[in-house]
C-alpha positions in Angstrom: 0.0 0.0 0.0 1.4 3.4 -0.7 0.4 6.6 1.2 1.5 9.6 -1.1 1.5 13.4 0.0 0.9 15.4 -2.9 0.9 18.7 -1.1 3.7 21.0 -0.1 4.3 20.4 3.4 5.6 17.3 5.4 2.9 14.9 6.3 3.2 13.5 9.6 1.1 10.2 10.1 0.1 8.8 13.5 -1.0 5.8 13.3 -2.5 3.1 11.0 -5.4 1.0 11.7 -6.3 -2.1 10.0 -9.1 -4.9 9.8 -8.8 -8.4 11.0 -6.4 -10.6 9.5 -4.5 -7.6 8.1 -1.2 -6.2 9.4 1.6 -3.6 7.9 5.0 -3.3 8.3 4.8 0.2 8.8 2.7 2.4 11.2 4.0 6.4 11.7 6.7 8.9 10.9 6.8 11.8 8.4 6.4 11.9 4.5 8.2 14.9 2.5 5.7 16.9 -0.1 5.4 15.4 -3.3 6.5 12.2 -1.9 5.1 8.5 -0.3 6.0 5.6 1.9 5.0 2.2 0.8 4.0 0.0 3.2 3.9 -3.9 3.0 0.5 -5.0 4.1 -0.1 -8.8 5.0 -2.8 -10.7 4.8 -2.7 -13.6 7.8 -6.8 -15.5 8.0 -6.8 -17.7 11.1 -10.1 -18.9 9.8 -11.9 -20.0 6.4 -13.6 -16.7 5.6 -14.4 -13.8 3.9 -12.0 -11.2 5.4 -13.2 -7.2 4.6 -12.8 -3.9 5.9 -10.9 -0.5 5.5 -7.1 0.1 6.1 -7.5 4.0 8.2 -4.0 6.7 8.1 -4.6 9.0 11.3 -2.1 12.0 9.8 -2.3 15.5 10.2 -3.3 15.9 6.8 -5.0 19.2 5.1 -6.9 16.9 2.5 -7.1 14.1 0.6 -8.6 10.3 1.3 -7.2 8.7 4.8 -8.9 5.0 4.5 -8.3 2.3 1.0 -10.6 -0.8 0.6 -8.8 -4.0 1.8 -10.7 -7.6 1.5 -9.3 -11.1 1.1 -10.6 -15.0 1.6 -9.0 -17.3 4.1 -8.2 -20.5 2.1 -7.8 -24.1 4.1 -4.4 -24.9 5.0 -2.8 -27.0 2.9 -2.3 -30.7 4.4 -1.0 -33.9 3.1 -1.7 -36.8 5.5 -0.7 -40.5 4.6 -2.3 -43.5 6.7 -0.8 -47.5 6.1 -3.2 -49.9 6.4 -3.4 -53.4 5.1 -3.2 -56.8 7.1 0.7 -57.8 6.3 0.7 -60.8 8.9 1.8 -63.7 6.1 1.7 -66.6 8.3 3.4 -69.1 7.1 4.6 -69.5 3.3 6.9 -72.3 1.6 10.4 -71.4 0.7 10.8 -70.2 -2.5 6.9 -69.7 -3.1 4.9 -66.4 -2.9 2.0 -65.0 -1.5 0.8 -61.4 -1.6 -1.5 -59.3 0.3 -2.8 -55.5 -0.4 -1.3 -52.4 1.6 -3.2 -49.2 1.3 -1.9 -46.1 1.0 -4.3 -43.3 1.7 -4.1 -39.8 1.8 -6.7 -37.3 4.0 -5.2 -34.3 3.3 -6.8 -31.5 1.5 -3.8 -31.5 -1.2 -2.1 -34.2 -3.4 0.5 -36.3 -1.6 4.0 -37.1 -3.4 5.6 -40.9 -2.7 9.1 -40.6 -3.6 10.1 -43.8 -2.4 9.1 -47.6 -0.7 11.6 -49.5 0.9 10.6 -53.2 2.3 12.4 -55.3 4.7 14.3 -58.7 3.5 11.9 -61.4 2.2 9.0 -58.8 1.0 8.4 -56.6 -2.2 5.8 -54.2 -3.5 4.8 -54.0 -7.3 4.6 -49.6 -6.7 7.3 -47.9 -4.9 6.7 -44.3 -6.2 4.0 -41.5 -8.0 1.6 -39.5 -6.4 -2.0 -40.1 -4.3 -4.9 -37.0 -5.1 -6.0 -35.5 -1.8 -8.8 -37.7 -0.1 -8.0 -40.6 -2.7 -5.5 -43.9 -1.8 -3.3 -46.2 -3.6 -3.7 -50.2 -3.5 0.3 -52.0 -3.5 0.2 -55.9 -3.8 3.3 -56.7 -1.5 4.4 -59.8 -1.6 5.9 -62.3 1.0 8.7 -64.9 -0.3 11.1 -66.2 1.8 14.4 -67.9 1.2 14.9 -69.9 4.3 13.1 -71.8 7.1 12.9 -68.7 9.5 10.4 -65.7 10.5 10.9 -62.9 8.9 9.8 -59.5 10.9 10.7 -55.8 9.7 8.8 -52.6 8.7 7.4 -51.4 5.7 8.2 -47.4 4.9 7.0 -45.0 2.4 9.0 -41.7 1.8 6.6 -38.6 1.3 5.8 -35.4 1.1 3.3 -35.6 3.8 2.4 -33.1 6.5 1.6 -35.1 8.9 0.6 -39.3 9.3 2.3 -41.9 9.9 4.5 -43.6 6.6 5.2 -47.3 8.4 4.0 -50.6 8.3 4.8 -53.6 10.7 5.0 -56.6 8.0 6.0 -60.2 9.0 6.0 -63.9 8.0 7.1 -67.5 8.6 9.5 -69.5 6.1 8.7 -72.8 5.6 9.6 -76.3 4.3 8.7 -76.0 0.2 6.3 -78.7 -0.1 5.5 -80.3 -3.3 1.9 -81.3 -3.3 -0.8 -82.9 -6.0 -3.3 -80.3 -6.6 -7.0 -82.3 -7.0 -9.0 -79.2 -7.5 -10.7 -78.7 -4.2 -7.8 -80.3 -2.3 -4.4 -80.9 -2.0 -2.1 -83.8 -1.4 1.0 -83.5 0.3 3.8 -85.2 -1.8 6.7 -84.4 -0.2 9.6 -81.4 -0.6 12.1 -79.8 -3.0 15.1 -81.6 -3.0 17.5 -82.3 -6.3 20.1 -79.5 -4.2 17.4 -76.5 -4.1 16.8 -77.3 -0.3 17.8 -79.6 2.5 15.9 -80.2 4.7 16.6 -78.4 8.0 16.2 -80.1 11.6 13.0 -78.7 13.7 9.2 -78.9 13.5 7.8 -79.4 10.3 4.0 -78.1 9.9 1.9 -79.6 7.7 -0.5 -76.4 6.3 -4.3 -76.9 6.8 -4.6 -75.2 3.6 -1.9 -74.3 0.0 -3.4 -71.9 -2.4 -6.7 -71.8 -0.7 -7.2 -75.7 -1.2 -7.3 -77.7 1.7 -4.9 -80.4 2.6 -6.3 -83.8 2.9 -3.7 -85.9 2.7 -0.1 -86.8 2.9 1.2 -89.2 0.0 3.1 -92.4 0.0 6.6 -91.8 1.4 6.5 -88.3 1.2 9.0 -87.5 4.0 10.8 -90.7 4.1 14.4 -90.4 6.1 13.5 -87.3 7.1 15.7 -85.3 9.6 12.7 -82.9 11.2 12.3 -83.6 15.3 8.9 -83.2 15.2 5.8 -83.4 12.7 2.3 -81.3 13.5 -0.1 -82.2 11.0 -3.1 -80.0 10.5 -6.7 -80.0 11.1 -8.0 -81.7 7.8 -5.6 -84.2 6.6 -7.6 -87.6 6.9 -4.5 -89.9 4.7 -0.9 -90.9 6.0 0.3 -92.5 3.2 2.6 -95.6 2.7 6.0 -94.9 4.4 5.4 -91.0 4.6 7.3 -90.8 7.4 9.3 -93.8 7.5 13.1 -93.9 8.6 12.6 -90.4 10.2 14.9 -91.9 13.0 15.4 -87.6 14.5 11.7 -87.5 14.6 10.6 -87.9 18.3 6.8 -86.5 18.2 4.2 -86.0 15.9 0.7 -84.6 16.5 -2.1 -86.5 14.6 -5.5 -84.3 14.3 -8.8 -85.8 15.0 -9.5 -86.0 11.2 -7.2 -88.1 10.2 -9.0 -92.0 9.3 -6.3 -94.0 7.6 -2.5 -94.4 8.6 -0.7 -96.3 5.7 1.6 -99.2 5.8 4.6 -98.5 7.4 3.9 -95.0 7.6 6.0 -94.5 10.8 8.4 -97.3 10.4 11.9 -97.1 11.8 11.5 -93.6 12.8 12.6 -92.1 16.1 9.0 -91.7 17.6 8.9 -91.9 21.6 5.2 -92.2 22.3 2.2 -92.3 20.0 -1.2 -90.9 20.3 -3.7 -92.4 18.2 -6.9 -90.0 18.1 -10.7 -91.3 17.9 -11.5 -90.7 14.2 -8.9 -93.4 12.8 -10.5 -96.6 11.6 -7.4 -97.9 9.9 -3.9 -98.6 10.3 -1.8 -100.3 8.2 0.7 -103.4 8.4 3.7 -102.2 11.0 2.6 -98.7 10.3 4.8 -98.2 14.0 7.2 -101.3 12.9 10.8 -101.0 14.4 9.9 -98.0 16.4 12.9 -98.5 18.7 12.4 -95.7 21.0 8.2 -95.8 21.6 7.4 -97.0 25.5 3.6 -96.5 24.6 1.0 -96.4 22.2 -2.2 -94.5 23.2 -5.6 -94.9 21.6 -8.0 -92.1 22.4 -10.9 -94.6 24.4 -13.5 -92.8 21.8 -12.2 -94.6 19.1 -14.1 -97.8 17.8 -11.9 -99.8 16.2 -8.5 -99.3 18.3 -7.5 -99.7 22.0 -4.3 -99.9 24.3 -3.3 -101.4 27.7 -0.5 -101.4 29.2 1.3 -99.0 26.5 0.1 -102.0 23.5 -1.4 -101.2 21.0 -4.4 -104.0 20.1 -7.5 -103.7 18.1 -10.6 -102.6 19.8 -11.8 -106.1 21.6 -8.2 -106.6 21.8 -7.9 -109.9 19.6 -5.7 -108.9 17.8 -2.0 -107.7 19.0 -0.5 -104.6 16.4 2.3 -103.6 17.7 4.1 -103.5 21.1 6.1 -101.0 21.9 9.9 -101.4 20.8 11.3 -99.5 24.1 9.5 -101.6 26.7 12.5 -104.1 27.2 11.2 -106.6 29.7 9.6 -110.4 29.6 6.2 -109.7 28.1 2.7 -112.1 28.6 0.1 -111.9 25.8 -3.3 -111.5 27.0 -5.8 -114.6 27.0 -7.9 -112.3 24.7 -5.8 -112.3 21.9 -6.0 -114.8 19.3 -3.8 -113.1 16.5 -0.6 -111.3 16.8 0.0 -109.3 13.8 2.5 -108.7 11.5 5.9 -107.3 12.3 4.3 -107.0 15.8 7.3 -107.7 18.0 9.4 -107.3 14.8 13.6 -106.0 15.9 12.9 -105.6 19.5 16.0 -106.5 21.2 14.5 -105.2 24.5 12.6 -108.5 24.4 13.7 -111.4 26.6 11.1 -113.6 26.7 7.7 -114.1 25.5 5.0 -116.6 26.9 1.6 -117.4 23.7 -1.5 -118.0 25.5 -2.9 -121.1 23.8 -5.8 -118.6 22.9 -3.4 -117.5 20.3 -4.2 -119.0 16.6 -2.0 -117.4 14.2 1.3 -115.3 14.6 2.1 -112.7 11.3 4.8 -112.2 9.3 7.6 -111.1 11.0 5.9 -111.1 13.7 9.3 -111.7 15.9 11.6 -110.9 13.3 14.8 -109.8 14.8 14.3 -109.9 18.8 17.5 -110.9 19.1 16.9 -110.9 23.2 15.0 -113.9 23.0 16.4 -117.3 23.8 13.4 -119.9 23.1 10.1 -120.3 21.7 7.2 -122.0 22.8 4.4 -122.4 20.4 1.0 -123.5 22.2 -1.2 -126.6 20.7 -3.5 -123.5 19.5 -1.8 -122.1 16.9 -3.0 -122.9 13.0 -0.8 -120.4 11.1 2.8 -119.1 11.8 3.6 -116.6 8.8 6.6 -116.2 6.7 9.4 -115.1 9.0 7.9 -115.0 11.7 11.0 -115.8 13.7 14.3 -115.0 11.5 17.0 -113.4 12.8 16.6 -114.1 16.2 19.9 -114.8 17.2 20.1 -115.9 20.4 17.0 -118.5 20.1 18.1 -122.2 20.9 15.2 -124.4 20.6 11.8 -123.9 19.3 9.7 -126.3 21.5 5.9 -126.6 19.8 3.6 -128.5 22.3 2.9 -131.7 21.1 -1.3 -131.4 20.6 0.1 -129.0 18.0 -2.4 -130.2 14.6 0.1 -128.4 12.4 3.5 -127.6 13.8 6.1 -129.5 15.6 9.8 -129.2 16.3 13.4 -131.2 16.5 16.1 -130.9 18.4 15.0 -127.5 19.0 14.0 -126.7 15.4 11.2 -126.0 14.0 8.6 -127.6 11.1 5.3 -128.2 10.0 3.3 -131.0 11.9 4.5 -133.6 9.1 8.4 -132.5 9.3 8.1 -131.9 5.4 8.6 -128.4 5.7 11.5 -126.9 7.5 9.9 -123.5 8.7 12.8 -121.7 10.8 16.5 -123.0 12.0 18.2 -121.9 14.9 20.2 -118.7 14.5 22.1 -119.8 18.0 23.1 -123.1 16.5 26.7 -122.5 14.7 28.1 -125.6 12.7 27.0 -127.8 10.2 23.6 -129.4 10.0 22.0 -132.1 8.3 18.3 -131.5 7.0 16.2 -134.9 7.9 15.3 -136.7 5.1 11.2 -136.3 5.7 12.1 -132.6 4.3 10.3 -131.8 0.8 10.5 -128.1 1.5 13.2 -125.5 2.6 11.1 -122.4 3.7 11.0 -118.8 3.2 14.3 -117.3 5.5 14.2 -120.8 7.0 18.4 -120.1 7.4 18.7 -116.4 6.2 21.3 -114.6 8.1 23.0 -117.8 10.2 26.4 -116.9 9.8 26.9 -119.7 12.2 25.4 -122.5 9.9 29.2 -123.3 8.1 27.8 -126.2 6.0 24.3 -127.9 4.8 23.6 -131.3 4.0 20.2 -131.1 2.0 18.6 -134.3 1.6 17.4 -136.3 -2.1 13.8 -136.1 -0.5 13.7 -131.7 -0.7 12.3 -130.7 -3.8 11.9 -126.9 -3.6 13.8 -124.3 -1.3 12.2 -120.7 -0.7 13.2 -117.4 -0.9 16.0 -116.0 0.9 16.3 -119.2 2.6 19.9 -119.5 3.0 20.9 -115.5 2.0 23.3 -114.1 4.1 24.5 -117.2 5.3 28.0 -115.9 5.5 29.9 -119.3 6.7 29.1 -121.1 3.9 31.9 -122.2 1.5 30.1 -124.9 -1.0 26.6 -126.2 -1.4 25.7 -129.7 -2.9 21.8 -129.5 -4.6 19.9 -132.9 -4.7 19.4 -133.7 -7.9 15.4 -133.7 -6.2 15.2 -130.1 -6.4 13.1 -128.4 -9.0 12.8 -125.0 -7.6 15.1 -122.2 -5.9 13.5 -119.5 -5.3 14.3 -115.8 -5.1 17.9 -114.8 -3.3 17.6 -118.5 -1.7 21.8 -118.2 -1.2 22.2 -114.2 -2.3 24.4 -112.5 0.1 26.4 -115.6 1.4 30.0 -114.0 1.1 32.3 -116.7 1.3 30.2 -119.5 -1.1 32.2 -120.3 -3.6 30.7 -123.1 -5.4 27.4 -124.5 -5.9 27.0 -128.2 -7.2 24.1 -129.9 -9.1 24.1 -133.6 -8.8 21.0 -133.5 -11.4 18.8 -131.7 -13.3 19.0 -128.1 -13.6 15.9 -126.3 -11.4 14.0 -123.7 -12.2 15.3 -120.7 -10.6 14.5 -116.9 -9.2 16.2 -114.0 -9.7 19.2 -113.3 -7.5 19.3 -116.6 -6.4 23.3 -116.5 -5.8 24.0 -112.8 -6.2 26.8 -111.4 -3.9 28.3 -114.7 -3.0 32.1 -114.8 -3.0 34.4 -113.7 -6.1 34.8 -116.4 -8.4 31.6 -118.2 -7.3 31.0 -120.8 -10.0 28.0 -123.4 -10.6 29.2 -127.1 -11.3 26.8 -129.6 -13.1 27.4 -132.9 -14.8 27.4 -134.4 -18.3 24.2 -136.0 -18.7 22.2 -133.3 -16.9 19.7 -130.9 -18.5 19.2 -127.1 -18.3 22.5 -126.1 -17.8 24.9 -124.0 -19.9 28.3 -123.8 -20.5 30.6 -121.4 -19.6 27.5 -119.3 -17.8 24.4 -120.3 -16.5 21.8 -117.5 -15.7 24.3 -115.1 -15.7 26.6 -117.3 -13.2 30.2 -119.0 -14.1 29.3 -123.0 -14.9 31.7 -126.1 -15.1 30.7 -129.4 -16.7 32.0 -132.2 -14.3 31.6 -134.5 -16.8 30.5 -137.9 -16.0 28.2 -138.0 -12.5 30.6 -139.1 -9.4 29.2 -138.5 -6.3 32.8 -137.7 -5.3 33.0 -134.3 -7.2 30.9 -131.8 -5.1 32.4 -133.5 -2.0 35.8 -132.3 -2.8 34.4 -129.0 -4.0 32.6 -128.8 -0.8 36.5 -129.1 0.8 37.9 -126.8 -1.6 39.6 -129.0 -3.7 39.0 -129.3 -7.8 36.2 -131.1 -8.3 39.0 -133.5 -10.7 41.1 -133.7 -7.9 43.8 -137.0 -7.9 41.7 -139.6 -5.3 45.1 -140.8 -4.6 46.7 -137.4 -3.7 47.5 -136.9 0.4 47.1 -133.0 0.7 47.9 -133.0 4.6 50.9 -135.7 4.3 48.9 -137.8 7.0 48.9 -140.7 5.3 45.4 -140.3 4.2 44.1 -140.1 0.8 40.8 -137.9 -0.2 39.4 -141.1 -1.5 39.4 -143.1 2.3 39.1 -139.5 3.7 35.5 -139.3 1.2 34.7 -143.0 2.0 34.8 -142.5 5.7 33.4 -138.9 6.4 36.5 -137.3 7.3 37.4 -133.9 6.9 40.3 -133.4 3.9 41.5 -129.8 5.2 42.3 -131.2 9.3 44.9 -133.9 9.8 43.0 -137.2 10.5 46.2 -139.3 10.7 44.5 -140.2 14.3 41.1 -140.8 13.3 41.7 -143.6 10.9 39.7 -147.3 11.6 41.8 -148.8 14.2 41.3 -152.6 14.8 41.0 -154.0 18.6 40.7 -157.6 20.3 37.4 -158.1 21.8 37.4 -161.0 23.6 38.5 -163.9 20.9 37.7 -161.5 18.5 39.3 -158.7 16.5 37.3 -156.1 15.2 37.3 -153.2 13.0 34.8 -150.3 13.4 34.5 -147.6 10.2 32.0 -145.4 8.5 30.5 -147.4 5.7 28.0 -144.4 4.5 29.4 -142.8 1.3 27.4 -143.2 -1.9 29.8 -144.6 -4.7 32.1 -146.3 -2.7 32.5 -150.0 -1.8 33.7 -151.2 1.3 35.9 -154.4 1.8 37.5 -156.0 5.4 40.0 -158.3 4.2 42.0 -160.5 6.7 45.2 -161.9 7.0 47.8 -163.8 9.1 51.5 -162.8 7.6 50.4 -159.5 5.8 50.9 -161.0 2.3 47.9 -162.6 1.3 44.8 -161.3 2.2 41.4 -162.6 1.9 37.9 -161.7 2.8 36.5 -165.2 3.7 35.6 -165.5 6.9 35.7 -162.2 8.5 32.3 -161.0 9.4 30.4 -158.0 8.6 27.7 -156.0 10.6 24.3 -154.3 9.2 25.1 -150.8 9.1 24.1 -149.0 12.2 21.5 -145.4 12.5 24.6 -143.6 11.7 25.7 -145.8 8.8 28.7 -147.5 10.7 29.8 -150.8 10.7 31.6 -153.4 12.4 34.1 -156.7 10.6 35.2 -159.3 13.0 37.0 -162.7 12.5 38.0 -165.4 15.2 41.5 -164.7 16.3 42.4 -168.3 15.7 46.5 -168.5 15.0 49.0 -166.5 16.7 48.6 -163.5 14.1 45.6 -162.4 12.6 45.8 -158.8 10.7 42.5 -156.7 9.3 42.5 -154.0 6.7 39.8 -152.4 5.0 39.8 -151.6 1.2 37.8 -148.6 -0.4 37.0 -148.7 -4.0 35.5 -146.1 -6.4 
């Protein structure tokens, strides 16, 4: 504003008033004629109004006008407020996945609002980090969430502004977890295991088993989806109603694992081997499969929820619900252990590697024992099996390594046992050897069948005289018989099974005496280097210089006498008359009378003795192929057999020559011939 004096005298002003909300920087003092002052006037509304009024000069003036017009309109004040909001709790998300959630940017200030920058802590992103909001208006930003590790991830979210006021952070935060692979069904999701091939190893902890991926829910965990796992512990959630088939086995870190009230079915070894200390079985579950707890080693109990109608426990056991049937006991209750009277089954793989066990007494309400039902409990010593039992399954007691006698009641309709081992009621079927029982062994001749693991794993068993009456021998049932050097097959066998000698390290030779049999797979695989097969001339199904994939010798012409000295270790065309321990005993008299080739039997050769007015000559007279002559004498030049006088063999094939001592020498030999 400019106050002018356009007269010819000094102007003196007093004083200037103005209206509200106006000011000047200048208020008295003098102006020269024919000059002004110009005053800055301000314009400061505290309100939003219409601001009006005049601006009044108190002078000493002579004329002229003393007030000027002076309006204005208070505007708002100019505000840029930004407000986060947005829920940017993740939960938990796989590694290497993503999931996103909306953060809102609003601003509710009266003027737009600049973002010049977003910065977001480690594991998160935004897809808008800069550009301006209107005033009153807001900005959606998908952030996302995708971790890297097995770890929570916490940190805030901030967004550089312009604003005036506000606040420009956000708390965000989420849970790496184990990347699951899964089968997506549409309205559900199977579990199938993790990301391995050197993306991820698996890390030690609790794995969580999401109710929910991609807003499907989780229903089920598939066959061997976790198997060898190294987790400690296993929560599965709300929802899953399948454990499949192994899922968990061989998770030996794994000490707990929560099963939810929805689950129905646990597979077949689903839990096997792992390192599960107790076991909680919840109401809903209406099946469990074969040793779906088998070889458990550290479980003292098994639990079943009393709600549930097909399952029960006592005494840390797990049964079925009327408790006829034993499932599994638990592997870390090492003590002597009584069946109930109840039960009538004990399942498979029930007792299966518990070396805790010492003993075990079968009710006789007990009609069938499972498959491996005592596989491996290498704590017991013997078996009794009650007149009761109808079935014993495949296995059911190899590998127990300490067991010296089976001992089967004799009302048994359809087992019994021998010197401690143990067959079917008819002896025609060997079912299980002794483990405890180290040496060799000699199969009765009422045997038509070798069974399934009847031997497997013996390494005491150092040789096997099968009999002409066995016709087939099963599976596995001499593998891993790692004392065995040599094995002589009757020419009565027709079939060996699958891996019936795999595994035995030191066997070096197998001999036919007939026919070749029809064969498994594996049936000598891993024996020792060099391991040959050995058949004769005139026999059928054999090959020359491999058999099935297996080094094979023609012996030529049949002689009973070849797989005996490959049994020893000698050529099967070894010289008869050759003395390979300088003891004055050839390996045709050592063959005719049972003795051992490889020890020095100098002192266990026939020795003849005066028995009364008799001398006498007692030898082995057993060996197939050889014929056995007592010849007399009384100067040890001419011999004869007349009158010397020959026993019937005895059970154990030996036999006795005696002649009159009748003159004042008398001499016997005996004479073997091939």
């Amino acid at each position: 504003m400019t106050i002018s004096n356009t007269g010819n005298t000094a102007l003196t002003v007093t004083g200037i008033t103005y209206p509200v909300g106006f000011s000047g920087n200048w208020t008295s003092g003098t102006i020269s004629a024919n000059s002004s002052q110009d005053i800055t006037v301000s314009f400061n509304p505290t309100v939003e109004q219409s601001y009006s009024g005049a601006v009044t000069v108190a002078s000493d003036m002579t004329g002229g006008t003393n007030t000027a017009a002076i309006s204005g309109d208070g505007a708002p004040v100019p505000t840029r407020v930004i407000v986060l909001s947005g829920n940017l709790t993740f939960g938990s998300a796989m590694m290497y996945s993503q999931i996103t959630s909306t953060m809102k940017i609003s601003n509710t200030g009266n003027t737009e609002l600049t973002i010049t920058d977003i910065s977001y802590p480690v594991g998160f992103s935004g897809n808008w980090t800069s550009g301006t909001i209107a005033a009153n208006s807001s900005r959606d930003v998908t952030v996302s969430f995708s971790p890297t590790a097995v770890q929570q991830y916490n940190g805030t979210i901030s967004v550089n502004s312009d604003s005036t006021s506000g606040t420009g952070t956000i708390s965000a935060s989420g849970q790496g977890a184990i990347p699951l692979t899964y089968a997506d069904l549409g309205s559900s999701v199977i579990i199938t295991g993790y990301l391995k091939d050197g993306y991820f190893t698996m890390p030690a902890g609790v794995l969580n088993i999401p109710s929910t991926i991609n807003g499907h829910t989780v229903t089920g965990i598939a066959d061997y989806a976790f198997q060898n796992c190294v987790m400690t512990s296993v929560t599965i959630s709300e929802g899953v109603t399948g454990i499949g088939y192994g899922a968990f086995a061989g998770c030996r870190a794994m000490t707990s694992v929560t099963i939810p009230s929805s689950v129905t079915m646990i597979g077949k070894y689903a839990f096997g081997y792992s390192g599960l200390t107790s076991v909680t079985i919840p109401y809903s579950v209406t099946n469990i499969g074969e040793a779906a707890f088998g070889e458990c080693s550290e479980v003292t109990a098994f639990n079943v929820d009393s709600a549930n109608q097909n399952y029960s426990s006592a005494d840390g056991v797990l049964f079925n619900k009327i408790k006829t049937t034993l499932i599994q006991y638990p592997a870390a209750k090492a003590e002597a252990y009584t069946i109930p009277s109840s039960v009538t089954s004990i399942g498979n793989y029930a007792f299966a590697n518990y070396s805790g066990l010492t003993s075990v007494t079968i009710p006789s309400s007990v009609t069938s024992i499972g498959n491996y039902a005592f596989a491996g409990c290498s704590g017991l010593t013997s078996v009794t099996i009650p007149y009761s039992v109808t079935n014993i399954g495949e296995a059911a007691f190899v590998q127990c390594s300490k067991v010296t006698a089976f001992n089967v009641d004799s009302a048994n309709q359809n087992y019994s046992s021998a010197d401690g081992v143990l067959f079917n009621k008819l002896k025609t079927t060997l079912i299980q050897y002794l483990a405890a029982k180290a040496g060799a062994y000699t199969i009765p001749s009422s045997v038509t069948s070798i069974g399934n693991y009847a031997f497997a794993n013996y390494s005491g068993l150092t040789s096997v005289t099968i009999p002409s009456s066995v016709t087939s021998i099963g599976n596995y049932a001499f593998a891993g018989c790692s004392g065995l050097t040599s094995v002589t097959i009757p020419s009565s066998v027709t079939f060996i099974a699958g891996s019936a000698f795999s595994a035995c390290g030191r066997l070096k030779t197998a001999q036919f005496s007939g026919n070749a049999p029809t064969i498994g797979t594996y049936v000598f695989r891993y024996c020792a280097t060099g391991f040959t097969v050995y058949y004769f001339n005139n026999a059928t199904g054999f090959t020359s210089p491999t058999w099935n994939g297996y080094p094979s010798v023609n012996m030529g012409a049949y002689s009973p006498i070849a797989p005996w000295l490959l049994s020893k270790g000698f050529a099967y065309n070894e010289n008869l008359l050759s003395i390979p321990n300088n003891d004055g005993v050839p390996l045709l008299m050592a063959y005719a009378l049972n003795l051992d080739p490889t020890q020095n039997q100098g002192r266990s050769m026939p020795v003849a003795e005066v028995a009364g007015n008799q001398l006498q000559i007692s030898f082995y007279a057993g060996s197939t192929g050889i014929a056995y002559t007592v010849e007399t004498s009384t100067d040890l030049k001419n011999w004869t057999p007349i009158g010397v006088v020959l026993s019937a063999p005895d059970s154990n094939q030996f036999q006795t020559a005696s002649i009159a001592l009748d003159g004042p020498h008398r001499f016997l030999r005996l004479v073997v011939r091939k």
